[in-house]
C-alpha positions as CSV (number, residue, x, y, z in Angstrom):
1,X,-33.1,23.7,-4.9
2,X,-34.0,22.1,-1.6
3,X,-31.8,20.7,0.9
4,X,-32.1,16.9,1.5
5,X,-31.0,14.3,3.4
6,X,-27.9,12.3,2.6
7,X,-30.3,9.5,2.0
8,X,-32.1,10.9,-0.9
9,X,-31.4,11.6,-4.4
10,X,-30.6,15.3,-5.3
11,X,-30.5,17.5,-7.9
12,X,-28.1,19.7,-9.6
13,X,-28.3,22.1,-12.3
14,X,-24.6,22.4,-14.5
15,X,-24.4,25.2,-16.7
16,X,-23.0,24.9,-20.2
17,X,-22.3,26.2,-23.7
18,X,-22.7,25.0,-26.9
19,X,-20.6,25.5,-30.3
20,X,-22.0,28.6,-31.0
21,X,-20.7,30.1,-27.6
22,X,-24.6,30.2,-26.2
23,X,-25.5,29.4,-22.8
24,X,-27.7,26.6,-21.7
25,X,-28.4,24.0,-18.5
26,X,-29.2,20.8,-17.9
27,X,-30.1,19.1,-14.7
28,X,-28.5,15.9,-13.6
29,X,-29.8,13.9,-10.5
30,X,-27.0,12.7,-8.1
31,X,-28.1,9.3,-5.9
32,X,-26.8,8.7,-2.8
33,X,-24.0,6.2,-3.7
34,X,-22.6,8.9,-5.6
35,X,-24.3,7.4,-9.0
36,X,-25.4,10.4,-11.7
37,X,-27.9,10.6,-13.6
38,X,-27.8,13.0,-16.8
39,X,-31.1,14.4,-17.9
40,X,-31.5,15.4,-21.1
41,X,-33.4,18.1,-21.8
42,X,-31.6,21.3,-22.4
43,X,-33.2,24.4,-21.1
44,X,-32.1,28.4,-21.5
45,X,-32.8,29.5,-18.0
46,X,-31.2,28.2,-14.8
47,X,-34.2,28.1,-12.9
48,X,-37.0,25.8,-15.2
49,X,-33.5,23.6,-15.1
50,X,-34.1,23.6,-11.1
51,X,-37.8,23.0,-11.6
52,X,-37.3,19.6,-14.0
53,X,-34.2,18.4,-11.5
54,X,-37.0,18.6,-8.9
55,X,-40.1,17.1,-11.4
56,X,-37.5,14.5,-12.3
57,X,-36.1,13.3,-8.4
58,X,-39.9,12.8,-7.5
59,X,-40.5,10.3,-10.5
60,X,-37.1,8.6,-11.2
61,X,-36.5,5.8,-8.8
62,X,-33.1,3.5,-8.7
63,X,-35.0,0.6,-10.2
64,X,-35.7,2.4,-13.2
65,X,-32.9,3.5,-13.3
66,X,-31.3,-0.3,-13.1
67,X,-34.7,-1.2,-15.6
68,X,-32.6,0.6,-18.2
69,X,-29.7,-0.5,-17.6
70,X,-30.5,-3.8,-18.1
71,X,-32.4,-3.4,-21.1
72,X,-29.4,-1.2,-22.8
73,X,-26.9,-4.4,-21.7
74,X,-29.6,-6.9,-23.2
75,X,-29.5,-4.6,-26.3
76,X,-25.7,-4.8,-26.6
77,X,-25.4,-8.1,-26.2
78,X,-28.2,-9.0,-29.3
79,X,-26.1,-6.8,-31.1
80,X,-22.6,-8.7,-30.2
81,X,-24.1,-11.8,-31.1
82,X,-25.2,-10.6,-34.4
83,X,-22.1,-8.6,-35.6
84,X,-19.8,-12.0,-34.3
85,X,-22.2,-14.1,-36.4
86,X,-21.5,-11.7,-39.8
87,X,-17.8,-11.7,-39.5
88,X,-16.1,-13.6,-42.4
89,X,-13.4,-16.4,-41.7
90,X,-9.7,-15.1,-43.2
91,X,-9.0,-17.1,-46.6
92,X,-6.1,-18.6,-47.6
93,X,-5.2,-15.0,-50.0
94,X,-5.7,-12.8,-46.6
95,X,-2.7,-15.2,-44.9
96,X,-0.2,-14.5,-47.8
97,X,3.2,-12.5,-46.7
C-alpha cells in the first residue's frame, strides 16, 4: 500500500479466518474522519486484497458513500411504516389476568 496524506482516504487489508479454520482478507477503506468502510469481497491472497483496497479508494467517494446511506434509512423507514401498519390492536381476551 501507498502512503497518503492524512487528507485522503486509505486502505487497509485485515486478515481473517473462517469456520473451517482457512485464511482469507478483506480490504476496508478508512476515511479521514476516522469513518470505515468494509468491502466485501473476500480474497485468498493478501496482496489482490491490497490491489482492490487501492481499485476501490480511487472510485468510492464520501457522497456515495452518504448516497447509500440514505437510501438504506429511506428503506428502513418504508419498512417501519409497513410492519407498524400490520400490528393487531390487543382484544379484550389478551387483557385478562
Amino acid at each position: 500500500m501507498t502512503t497518503q496524506s492524512s487528507d485522503k482516504p486509505r486502505g487497509t487489508v485485515q486478515k481473517f479466518k473462517d469456520a473451517r479454520g482457512r485464511t482469507y482478507y478483506r480490504a476496508r477503506i478508512t476515511f479521514p474522519d476516522g469513518e470505515r468502510l468494509e468491502l466485501k469481497p473476500r480474497f485468498d491472497r493478501r496482496e489482490r486484497a491490497e490491489e482492490y483496497a487501492d481499485e476501490a479508494m480511487a472510485s468510492v467517494t464520501r457522497d456515495d458513500v452518504e448516497d447509500i446511506r440514505d437510501m438504506l434509512d429511506l428503506a428502513i423507514r418504508e419498512q417501519d411504516k409497513r410492519t407498524a401498519c400490520n400490528v393487531a390492536p390487543a382484544t379484550s381476551s389478551s387483557r385478562r389476568r
